[in-house]
N, C-alpha and C positions, 0 to 999 in steps of 0.2 A: 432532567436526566437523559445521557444520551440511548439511541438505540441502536447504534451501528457505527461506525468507525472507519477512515478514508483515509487515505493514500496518495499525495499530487508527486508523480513521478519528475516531475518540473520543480522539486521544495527540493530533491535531492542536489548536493554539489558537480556541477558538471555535466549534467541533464537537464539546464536549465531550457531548451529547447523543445524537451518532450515534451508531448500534449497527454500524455495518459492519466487519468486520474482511476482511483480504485475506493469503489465504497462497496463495504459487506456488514453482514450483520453481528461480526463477532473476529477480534483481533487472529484468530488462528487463521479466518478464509483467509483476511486482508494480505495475510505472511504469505501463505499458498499461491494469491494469485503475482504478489510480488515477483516471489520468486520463478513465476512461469512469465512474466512480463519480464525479467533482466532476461532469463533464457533467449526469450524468442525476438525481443523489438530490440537486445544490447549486447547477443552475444558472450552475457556471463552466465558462470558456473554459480549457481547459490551456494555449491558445495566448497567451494575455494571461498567464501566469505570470510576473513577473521570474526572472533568478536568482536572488536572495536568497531567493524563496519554492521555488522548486529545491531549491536546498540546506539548508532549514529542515528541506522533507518529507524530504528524501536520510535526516535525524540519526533520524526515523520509521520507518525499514525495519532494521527489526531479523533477523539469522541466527537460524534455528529449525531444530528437529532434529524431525523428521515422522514416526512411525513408517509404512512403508509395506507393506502388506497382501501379502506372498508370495503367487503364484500357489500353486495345489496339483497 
């Protein structure tokens, strides 16, 4: 089962050059930081998204399993 959820801004169409990848613990961060990554590294507006481009990125977020670091 996974515990967290990523984002390779490079899986997007046309972005095949960016390097940014995104992993959080829960699909809403992943959205969040997406959309502060198109703002600031691409120049878009998340707010001019249609749906279709919504649901394109949605197929993009992929379940990932994190190894996470036990306190001692």
């Amino acid at each position: 089962m996974s515990n967290a959820f990523t984002y390779a801004c490079r899986d997007c169409e046309g972005m095949e050059a960016c390097p940014a990848s995104i992993v959080a613990a829960s699909e809403v961060e992943v959205w969040k930081l997406i959309e502060l990554h198109a703002e600031f590294a691409h120049g878009e507006d998340p707010a001019d998204w249609d749906q279709d481009t919504r649901t394109y990125l949605a197929t993009l977020i992929k379940p990932v399993d994190v190894r996470v670091k036990e306190e001692a």
